[in-house]
N, CA, C and O atoms as a Tinker XYZ file with bonds, in Angstrom:
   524  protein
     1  N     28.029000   19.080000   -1.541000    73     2
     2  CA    28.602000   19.389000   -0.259000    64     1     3
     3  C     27.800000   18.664000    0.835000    63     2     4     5
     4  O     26.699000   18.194000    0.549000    81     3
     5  N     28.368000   18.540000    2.231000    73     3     6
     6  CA    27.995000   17.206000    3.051000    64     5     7
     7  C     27.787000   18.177000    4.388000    63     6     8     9
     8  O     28.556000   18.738000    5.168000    81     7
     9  N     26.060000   18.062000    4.214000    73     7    10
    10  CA    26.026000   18.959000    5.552000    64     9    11
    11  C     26.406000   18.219000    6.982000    63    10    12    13
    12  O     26.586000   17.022000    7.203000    81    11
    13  N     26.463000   19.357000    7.877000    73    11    14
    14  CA    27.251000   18.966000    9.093000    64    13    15
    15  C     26.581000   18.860000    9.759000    63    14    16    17
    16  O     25.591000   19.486000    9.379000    81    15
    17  N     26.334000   18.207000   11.077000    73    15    18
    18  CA    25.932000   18.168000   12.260000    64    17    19
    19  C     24.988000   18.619000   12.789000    63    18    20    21
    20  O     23.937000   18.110000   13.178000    81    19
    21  N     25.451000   19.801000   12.808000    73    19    22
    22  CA    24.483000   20.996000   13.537000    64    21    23
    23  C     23.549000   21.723000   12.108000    63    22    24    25
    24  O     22.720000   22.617000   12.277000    81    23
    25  N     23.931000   21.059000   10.559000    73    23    26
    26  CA    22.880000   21.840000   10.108000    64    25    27
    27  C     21.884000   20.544000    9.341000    63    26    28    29
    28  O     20.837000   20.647000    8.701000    81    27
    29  N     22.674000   19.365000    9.699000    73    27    30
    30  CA    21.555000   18.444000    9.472000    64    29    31
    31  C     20.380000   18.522000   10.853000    63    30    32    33
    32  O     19.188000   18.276000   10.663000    81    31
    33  N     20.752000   18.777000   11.784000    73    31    34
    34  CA    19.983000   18.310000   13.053000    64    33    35
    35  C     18.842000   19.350000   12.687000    63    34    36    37
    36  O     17.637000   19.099000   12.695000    81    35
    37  N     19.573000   20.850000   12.288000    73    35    38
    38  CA    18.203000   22.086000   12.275000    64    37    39
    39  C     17.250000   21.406000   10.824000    63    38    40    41
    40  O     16.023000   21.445000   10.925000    81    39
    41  N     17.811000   20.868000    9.654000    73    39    42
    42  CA    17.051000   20.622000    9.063000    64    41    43
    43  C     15.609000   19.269000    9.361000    63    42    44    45
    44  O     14.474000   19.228000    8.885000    81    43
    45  N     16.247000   18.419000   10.233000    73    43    46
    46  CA    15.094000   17.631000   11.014000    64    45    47
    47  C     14.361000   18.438000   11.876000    63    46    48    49
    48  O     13.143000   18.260000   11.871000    81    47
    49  N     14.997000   19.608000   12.898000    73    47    50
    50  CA    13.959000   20.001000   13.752000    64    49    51
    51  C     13.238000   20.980000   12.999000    63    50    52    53
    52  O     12.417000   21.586000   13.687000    81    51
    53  N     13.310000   21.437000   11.390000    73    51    54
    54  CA    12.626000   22.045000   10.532000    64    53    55
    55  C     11.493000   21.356000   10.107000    63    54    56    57
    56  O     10.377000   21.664000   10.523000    81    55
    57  N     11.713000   20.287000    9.172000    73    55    58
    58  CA    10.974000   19.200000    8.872000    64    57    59
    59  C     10.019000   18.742000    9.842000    63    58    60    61
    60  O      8.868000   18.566000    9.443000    81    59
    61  N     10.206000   18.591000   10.660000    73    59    62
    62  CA     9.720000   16.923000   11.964000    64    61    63
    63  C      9.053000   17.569000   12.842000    63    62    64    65
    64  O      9.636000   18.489000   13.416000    81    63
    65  N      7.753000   17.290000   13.164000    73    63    66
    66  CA     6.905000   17.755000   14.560000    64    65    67
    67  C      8.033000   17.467000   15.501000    63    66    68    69
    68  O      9.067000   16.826000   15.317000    81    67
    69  N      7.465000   18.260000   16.822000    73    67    70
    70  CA     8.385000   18.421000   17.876000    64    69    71
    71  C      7.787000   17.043000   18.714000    63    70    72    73
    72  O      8.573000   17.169000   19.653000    81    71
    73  N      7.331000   16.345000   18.928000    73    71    74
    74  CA     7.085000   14.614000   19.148000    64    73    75
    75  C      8.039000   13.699000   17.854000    63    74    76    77
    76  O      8.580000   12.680000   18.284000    81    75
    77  N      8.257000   14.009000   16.351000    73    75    78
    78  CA     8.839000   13.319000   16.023000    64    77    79
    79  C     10.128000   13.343000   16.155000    63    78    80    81
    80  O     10.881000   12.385000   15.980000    81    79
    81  N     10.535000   14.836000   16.584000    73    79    82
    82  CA    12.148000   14.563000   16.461000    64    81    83
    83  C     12.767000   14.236000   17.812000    63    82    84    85
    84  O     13.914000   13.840000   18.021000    81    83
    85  N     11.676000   14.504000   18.797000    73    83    86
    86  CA    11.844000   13.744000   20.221000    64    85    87
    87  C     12.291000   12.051000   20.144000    63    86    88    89
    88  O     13.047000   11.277000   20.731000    81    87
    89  N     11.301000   12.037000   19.021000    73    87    90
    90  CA    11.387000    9.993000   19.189000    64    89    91
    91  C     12.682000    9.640000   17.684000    63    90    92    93
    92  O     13.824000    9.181000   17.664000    81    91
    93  N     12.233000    9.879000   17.176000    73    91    94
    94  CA    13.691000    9.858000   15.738000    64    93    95
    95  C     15.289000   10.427000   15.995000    63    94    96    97
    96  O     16.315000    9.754000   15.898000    81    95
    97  N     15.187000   11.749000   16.320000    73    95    98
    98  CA    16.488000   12.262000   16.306000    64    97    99
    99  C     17.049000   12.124000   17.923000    63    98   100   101
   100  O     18.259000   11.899000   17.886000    81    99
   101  N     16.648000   12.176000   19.024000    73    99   102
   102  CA    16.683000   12.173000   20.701000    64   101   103
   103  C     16.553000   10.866000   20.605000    63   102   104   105
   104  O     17.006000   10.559000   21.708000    81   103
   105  N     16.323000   10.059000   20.200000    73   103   106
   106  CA    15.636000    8.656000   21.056000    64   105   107
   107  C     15.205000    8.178000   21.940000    63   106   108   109
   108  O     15.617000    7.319000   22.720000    81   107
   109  N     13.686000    9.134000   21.794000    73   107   110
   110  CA    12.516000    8.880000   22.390000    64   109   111
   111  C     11.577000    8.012000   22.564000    63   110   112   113
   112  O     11.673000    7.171000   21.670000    81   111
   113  N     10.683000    7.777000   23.289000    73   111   114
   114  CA     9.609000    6.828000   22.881000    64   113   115
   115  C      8.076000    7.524000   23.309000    63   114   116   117
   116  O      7.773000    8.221000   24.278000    81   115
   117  N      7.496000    7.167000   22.489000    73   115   118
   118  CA     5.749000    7.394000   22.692000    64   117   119
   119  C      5.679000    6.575000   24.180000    63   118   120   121
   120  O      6.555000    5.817000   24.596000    81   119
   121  N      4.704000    6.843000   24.713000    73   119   122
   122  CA     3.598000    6.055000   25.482000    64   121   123
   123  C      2.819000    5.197000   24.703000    63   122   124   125
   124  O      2.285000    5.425000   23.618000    81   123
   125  N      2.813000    3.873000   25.591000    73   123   126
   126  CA     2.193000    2.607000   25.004000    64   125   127
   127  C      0.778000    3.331000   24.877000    63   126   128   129
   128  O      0.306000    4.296000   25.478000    81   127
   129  N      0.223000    2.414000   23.760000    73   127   130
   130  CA    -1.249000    2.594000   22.943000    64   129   131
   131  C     -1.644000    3.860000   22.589000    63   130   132   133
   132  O     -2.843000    3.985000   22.341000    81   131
   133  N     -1.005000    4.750000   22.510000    73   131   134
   134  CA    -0.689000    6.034000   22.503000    64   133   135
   135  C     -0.360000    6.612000   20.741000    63   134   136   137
   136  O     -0.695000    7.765000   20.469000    81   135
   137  N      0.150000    5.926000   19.881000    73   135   138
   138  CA     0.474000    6.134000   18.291000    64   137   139
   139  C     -0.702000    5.941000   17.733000    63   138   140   141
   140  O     -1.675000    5.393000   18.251000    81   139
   141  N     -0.617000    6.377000   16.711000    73   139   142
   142  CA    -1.805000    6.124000   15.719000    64   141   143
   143  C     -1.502000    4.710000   14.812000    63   142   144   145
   144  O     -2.237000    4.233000   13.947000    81   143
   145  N     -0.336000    4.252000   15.231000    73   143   146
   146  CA    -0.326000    3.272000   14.206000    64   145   147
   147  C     -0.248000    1.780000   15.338000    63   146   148   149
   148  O     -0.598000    0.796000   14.685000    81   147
   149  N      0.051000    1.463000   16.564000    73   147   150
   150  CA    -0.192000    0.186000   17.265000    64   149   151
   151  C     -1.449000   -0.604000   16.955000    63   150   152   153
   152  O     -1.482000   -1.825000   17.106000    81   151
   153  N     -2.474000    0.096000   16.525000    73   151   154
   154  CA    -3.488000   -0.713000   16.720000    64   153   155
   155  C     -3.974000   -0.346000   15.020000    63   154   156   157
   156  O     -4.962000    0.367000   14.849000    81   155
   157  N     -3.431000   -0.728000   14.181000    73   155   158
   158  CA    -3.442000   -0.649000   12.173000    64   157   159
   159  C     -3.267000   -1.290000   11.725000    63   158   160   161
   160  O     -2.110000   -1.687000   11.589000    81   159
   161  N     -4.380000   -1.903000   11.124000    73   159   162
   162  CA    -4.301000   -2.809000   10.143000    64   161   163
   163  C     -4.569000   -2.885000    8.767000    63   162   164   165
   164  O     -4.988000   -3.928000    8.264000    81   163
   165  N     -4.363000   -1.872000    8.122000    73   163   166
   166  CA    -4.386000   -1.739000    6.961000    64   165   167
   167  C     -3.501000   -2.309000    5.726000    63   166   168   169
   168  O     -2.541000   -2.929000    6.184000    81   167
   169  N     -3.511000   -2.302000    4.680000    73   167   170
   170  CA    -2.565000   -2.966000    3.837000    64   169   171
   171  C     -1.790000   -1.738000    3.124000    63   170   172   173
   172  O     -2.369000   -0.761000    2.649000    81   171
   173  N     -0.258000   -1.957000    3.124000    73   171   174
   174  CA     0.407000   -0.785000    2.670000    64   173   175
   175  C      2.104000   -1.089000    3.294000    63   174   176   177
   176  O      2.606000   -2.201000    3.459000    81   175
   177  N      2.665000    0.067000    3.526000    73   175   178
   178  CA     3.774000    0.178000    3.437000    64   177   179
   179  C      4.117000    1.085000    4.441000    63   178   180   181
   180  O      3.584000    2.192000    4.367000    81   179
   181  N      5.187000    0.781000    5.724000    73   179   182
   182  CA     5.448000    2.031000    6.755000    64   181   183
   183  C      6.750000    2.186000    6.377000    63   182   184   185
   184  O      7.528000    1.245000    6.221000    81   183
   185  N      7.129000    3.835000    6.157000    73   183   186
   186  CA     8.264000    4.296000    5.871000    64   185   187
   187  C      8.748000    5.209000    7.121000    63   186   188   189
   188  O      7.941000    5.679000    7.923000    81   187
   189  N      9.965000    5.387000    7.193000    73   187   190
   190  CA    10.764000    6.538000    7.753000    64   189   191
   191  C      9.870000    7.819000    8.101000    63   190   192   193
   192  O      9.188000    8.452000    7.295000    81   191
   193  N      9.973000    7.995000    9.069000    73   191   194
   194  CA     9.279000    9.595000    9.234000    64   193   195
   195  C     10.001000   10.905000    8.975000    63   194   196   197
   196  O      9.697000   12.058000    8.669000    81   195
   197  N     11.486000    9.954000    9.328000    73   195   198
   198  CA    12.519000   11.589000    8.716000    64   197   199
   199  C     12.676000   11.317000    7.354000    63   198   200   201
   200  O     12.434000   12.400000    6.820000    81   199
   201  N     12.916000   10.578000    6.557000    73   199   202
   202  CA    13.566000   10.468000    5.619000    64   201   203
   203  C     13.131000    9.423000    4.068000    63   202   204   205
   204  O     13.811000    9.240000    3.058000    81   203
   205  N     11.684000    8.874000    4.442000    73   203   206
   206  CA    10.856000    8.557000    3.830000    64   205   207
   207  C     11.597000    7.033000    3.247000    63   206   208   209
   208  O     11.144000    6.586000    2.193000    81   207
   209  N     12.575000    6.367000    3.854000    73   207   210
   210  CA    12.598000    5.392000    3.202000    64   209   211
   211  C     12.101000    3.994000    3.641000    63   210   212   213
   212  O     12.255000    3.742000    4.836000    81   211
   213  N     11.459000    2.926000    2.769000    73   211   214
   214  CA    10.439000    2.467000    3.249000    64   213   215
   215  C     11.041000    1.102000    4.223000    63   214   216   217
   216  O     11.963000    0.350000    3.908000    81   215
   217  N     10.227000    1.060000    5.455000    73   215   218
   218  CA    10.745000   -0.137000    6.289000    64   217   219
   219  C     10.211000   -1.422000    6.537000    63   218   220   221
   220  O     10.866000   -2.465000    6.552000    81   219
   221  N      8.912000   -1.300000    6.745000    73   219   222
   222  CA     8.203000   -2.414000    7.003000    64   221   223
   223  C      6.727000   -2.660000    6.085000    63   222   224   225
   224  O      5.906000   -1.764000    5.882000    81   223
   225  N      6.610000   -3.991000    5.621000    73   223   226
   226  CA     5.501000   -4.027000    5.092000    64   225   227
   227  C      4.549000   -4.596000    6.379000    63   226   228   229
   228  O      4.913000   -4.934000    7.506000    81   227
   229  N      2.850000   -4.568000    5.631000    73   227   230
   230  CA     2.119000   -4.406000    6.946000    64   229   231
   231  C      1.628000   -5.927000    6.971000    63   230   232   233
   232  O      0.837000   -6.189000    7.877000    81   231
   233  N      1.892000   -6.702000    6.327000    73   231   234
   234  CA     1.368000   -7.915000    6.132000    64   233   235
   235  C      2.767000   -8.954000    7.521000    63   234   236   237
   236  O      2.746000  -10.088000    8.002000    81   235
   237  N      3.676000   -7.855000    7.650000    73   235   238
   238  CA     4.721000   -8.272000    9.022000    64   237   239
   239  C      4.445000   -7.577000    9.605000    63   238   240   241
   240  O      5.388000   -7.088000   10.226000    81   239
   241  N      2.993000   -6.934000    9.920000    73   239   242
   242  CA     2.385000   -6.587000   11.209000    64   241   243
   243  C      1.855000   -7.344000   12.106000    63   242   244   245
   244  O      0.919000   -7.972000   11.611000    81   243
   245  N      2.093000   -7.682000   13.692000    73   243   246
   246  CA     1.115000   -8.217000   14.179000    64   245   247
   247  C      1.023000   -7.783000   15.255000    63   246   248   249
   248  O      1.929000   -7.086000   15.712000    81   247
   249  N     -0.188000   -8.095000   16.024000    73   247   250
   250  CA    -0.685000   -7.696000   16.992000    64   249   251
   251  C      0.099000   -8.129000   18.644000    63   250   252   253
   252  O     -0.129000   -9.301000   18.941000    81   251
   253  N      0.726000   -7.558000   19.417000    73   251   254
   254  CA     1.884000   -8.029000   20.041000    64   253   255
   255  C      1.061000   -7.848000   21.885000    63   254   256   257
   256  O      1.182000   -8.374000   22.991000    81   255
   257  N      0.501000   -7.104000   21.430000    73   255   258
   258  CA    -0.296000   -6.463000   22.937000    64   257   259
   259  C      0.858000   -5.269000   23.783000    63   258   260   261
   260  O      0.758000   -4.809000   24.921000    81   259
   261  N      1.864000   -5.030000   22.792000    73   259   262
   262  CA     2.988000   -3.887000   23.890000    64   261   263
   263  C      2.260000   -2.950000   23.848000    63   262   264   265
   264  O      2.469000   -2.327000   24.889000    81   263
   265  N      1.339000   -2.336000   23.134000    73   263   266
   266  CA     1.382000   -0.861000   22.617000    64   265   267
   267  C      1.935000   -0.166000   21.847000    63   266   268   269
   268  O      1.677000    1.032000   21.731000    81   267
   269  N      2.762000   -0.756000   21.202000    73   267   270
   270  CA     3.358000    0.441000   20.194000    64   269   271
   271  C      2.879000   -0.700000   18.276000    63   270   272   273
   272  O      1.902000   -1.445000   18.208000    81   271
   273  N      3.311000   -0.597000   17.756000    73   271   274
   274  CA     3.600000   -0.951000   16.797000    64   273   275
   275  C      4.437000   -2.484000   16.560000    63   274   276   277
   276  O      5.629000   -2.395000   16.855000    81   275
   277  N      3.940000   -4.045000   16.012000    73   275   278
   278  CA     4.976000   -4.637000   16.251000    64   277   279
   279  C      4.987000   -5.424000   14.510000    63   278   280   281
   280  O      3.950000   -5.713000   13.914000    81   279
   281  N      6.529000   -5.672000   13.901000    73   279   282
   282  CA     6.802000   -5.990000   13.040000    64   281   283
   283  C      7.713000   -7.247000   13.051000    63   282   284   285
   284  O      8.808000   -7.227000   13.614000    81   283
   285  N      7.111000   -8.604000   12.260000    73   283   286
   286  CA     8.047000   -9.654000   12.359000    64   285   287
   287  C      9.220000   -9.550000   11.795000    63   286   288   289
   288  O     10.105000  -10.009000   12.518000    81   287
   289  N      9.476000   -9.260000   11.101000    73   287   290
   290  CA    10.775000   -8.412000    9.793000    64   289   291
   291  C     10.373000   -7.301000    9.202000    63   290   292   293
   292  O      9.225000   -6.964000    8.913000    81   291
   293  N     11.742000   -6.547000    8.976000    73   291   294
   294  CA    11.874000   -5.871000    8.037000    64   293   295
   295  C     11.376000   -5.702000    6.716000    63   294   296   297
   296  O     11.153000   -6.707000    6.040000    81   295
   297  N     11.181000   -4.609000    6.275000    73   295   298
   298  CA    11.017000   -5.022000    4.624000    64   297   299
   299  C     12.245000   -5.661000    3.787000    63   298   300   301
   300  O     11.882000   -6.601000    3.079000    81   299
   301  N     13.361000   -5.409000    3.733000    73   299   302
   302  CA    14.596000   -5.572000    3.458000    64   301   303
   303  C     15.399000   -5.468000    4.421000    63   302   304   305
   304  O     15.444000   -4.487000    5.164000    81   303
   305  N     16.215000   -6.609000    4.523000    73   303   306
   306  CA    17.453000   -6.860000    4.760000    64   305   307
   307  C     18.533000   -5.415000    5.354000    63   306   308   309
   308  O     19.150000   -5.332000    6.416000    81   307
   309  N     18.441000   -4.373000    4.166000    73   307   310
   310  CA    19.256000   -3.193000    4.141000    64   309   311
   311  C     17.934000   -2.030000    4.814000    63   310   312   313
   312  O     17.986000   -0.841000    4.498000    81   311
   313  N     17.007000   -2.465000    5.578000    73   311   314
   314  CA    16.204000   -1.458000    5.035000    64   313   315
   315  C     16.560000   -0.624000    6.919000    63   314   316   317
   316  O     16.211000    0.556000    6.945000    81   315
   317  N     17.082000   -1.082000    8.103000    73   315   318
   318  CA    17.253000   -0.541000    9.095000    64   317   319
   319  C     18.501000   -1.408000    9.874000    63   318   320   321
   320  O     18.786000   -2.554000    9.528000    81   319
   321  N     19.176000   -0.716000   10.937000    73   319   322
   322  CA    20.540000   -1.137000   11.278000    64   321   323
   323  C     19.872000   -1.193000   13.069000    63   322   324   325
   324  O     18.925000   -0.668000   13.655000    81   323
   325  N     21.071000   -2.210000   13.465000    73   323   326
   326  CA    20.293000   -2.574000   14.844000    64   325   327
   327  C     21.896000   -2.246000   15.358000    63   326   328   329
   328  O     22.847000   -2.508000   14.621000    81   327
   329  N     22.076000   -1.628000   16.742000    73   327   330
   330  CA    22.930000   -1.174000   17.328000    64   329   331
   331  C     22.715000   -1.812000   19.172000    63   330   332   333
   332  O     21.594000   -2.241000   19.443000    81   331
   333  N     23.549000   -1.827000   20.043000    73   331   334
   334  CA    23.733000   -1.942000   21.195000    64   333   335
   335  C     23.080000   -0.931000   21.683000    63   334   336   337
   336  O     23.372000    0.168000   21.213000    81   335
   337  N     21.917000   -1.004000   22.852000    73   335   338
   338  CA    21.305000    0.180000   23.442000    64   337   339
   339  C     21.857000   -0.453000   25.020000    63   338   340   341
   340  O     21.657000   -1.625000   25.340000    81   339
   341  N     22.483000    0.418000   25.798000    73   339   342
   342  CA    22.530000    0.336000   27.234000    64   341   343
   343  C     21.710000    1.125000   28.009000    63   342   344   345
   344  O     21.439000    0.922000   29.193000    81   343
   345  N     21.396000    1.855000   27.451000    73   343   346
   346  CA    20.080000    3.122000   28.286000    64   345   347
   347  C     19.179000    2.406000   29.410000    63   346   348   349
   348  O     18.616000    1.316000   29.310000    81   347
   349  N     19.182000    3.148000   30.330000    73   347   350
   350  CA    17.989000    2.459000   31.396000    64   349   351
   351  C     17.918000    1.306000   31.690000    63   350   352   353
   352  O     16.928000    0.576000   31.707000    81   351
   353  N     19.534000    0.976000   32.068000    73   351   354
   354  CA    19.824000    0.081000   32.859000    64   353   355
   355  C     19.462000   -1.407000   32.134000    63   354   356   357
   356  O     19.226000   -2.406000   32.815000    81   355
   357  N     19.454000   -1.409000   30.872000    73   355   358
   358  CA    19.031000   -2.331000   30.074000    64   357   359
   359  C     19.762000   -2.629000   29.345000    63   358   360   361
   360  O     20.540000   -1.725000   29.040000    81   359
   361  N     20.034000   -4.335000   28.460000    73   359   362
   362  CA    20.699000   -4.249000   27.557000    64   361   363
   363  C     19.468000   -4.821000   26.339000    63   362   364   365
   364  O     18.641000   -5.697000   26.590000    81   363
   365  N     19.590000   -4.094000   25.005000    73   363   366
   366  CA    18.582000   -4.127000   24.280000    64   365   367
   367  C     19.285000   -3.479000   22.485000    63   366   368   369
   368  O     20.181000   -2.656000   22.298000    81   367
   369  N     18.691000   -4.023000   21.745000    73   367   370
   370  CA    19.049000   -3.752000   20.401000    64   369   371
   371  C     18.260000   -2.692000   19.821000    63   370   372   373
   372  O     17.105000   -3.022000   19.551000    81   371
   373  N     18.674000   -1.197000   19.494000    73   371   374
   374  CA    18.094000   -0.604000   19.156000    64   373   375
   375  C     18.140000   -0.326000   17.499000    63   374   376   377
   376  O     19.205000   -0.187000   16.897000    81   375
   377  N     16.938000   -0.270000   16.911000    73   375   378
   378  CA    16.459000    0.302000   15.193000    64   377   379
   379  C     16.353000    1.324000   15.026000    63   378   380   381
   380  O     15.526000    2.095000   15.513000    81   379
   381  N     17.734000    1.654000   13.809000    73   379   382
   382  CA    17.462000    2.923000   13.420000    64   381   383
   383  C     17.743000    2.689000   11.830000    63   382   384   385
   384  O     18.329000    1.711000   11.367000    81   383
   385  N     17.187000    3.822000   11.059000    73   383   386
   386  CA    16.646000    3.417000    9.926000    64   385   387
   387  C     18.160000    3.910000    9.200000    63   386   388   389
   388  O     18.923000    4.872000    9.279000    81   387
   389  N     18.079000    2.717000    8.515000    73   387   390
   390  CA    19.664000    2.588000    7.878000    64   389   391
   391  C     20.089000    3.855000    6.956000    63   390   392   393
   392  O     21.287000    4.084000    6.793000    81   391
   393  N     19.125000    4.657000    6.369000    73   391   394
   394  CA    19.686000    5.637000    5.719000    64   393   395
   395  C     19.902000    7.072000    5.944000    63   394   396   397
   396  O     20.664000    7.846000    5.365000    81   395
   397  N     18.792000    7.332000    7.233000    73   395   398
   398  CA    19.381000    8.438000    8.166000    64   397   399
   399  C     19.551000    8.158000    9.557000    63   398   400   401
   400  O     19.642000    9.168000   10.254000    81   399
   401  N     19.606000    7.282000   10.031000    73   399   402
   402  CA    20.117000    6.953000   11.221000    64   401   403
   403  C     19.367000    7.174000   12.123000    63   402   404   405
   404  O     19.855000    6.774000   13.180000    81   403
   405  N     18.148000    7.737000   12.272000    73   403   406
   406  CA    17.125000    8.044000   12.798000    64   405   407
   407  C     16.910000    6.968000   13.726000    63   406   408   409
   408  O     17.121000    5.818000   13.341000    81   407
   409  N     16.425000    7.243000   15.183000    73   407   410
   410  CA    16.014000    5.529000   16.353000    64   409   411
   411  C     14.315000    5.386000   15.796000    63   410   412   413
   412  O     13.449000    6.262000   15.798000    81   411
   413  N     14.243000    4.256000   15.434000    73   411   414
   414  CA    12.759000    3.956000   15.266000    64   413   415
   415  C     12.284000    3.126000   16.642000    63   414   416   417
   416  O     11.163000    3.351000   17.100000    81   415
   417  N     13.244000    2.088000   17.335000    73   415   418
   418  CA    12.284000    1.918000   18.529000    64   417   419
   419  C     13.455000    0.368000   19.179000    63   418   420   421
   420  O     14.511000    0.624000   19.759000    81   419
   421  N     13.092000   -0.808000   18.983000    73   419   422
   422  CA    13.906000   -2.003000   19.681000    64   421   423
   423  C     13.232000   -3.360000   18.872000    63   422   424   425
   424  O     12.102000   -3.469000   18.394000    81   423
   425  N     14.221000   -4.231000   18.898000    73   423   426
   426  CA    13.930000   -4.992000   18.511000    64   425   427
   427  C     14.112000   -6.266000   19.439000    63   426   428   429
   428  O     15.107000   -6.526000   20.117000    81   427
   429  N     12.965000   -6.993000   19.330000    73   427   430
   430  CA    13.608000   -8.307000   20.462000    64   429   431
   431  C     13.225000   -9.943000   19.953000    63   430   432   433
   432  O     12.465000  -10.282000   19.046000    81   431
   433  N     13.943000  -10.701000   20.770000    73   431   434
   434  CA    13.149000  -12.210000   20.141000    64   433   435
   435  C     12.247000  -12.918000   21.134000    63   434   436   437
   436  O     12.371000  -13.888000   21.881000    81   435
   437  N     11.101000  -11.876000   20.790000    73   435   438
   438  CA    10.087000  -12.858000   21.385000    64   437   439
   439  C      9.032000  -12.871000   20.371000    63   438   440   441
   440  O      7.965000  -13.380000   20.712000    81   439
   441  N      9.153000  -12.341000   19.032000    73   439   442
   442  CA     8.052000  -12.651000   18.217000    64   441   443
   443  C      7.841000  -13.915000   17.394000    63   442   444   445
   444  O      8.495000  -14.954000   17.481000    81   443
   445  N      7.053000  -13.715000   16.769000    73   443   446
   446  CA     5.789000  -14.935000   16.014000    64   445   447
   447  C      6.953000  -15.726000   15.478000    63   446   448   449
   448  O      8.089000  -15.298000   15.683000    81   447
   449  N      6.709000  -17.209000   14.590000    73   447   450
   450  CA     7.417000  -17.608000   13.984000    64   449   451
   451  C      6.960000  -16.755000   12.917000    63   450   452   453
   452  O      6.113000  -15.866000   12.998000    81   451
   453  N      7.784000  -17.218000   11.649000    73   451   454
   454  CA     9.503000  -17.694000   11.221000    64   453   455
   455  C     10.547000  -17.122000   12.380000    63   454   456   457
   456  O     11.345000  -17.627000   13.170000    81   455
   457  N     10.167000  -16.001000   12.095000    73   455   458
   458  CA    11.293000  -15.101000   12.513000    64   457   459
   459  C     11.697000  -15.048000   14.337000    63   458   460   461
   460  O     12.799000  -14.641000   14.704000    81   459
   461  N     11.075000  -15.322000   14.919000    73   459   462
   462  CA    11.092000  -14.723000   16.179000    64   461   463
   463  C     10.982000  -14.085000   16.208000    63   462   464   465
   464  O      9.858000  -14.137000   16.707000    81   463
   465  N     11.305000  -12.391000   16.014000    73   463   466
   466  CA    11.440000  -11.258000   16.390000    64   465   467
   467  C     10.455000  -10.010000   16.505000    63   466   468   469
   468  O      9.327000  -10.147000   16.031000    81   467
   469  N     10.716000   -9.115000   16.950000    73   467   470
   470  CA     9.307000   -8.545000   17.552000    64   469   471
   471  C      9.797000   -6.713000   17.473000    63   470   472   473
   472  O     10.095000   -5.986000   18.421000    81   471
   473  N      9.735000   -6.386000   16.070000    73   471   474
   474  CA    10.697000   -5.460000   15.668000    64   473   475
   475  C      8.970000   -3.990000   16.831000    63   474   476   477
   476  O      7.865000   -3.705000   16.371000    81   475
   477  N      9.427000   -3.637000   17.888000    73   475   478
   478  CA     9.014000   -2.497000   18.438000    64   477   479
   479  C      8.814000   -1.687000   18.492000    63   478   480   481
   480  O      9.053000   -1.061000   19.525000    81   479
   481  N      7.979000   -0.869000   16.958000    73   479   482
   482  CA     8.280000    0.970000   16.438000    64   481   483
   483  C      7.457000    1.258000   17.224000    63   482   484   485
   484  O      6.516000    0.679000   17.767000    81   483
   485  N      8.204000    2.925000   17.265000    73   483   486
   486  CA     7.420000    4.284000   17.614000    64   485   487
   487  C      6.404000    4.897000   16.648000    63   486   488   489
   488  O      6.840000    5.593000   15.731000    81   487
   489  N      5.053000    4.694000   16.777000    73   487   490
   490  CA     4.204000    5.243000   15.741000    64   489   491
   491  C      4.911000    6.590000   14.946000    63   490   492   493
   492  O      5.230000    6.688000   13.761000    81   491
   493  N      5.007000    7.374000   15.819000    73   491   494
   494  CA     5.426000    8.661000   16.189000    64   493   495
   495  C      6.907000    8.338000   14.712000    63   494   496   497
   496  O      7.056000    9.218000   13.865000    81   495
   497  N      7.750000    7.117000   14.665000    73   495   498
   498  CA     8.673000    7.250000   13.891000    64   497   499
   499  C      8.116000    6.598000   12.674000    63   498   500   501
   500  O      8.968000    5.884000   12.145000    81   499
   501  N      7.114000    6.601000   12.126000    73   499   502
   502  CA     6.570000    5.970000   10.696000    64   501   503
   503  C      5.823000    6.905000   10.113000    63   502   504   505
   504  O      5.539000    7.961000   10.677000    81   503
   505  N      5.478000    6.622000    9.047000    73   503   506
   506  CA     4.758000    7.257000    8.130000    64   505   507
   507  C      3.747000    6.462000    6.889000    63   506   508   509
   508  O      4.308000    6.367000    5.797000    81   507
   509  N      2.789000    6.079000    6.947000    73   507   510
   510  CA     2.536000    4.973000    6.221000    64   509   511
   511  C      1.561000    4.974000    5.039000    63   510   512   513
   512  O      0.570000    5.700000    5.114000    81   511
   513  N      1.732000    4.344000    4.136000    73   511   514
   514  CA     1.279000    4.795000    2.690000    64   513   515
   515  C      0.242000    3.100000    2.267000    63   514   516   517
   516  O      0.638000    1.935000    2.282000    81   515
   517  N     -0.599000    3.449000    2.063000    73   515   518
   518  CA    -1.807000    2.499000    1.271000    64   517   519
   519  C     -1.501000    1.687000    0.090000    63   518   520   521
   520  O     -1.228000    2.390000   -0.883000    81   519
   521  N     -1.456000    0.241000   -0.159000    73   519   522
   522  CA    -0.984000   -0.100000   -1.517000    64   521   523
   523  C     -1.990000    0.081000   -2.030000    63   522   524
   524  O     -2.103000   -0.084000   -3.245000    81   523
């Protein structure tokens, strides 16, 4: 059976600190330099904070100077969905993680080569595991 709406949402605000479901389920954002993960460099794997599925490896971490978290790609292709954000008078591509739909943060092209891109998480929306 396919929960609904209102009893998926209570099961995130069950699960999820009240900062994560601000930034995941609301689409929120941390304050710059403010996450535990902008300034990490460890080797490993950042996953989903609602829903544990994995997004970015850390070796497409780099150091961007925004404050939050910045990723040249994805881990996969399938691994998050980018949508039209108009919010705050802006036009901007927002990431949310392809299998619960969750907002992880923006993506833009001003990053490193190959890729250009300069994928923008919310510490606050990761979870990250050590290889």
């Amino acid at each position: 059976m396919t929960k609904s709406k209102s009893d998926l949402e209570q099961h995130y605000k069950d699960i999820l600190t009240k900062d994560q479901y601000y930034v995941l389920r609301q689409k929120g954002t941390e304050r710059p330099f403010t996450g535990q993960y902008w300034n990490h460099f460890e080797s490993g794997t950042y996953y989903c904070g609602a829903c544990n599925s994995p997004l970015f490896d850390s070796k497409d971490k780099f150091e961007s100077r925004c404050g939050w978290p910045s990723f040249s790609k994805e881990l996969a292709k399938t691994s998050t969905l980018q949508q039209e954000d108009l919010s705050h008078g802006m036009k901007r591509l927002e990431v949310v993680c392809k299998k619960c739909k969750s907002h992880l943060g923006h993506v833009f092209d001003d990053g490193p080569k190959p890729t250009g891109l300069r994928y923008c998480i919310n510490s606050t929306a990761l979870k990250f595991r050590e290889n």
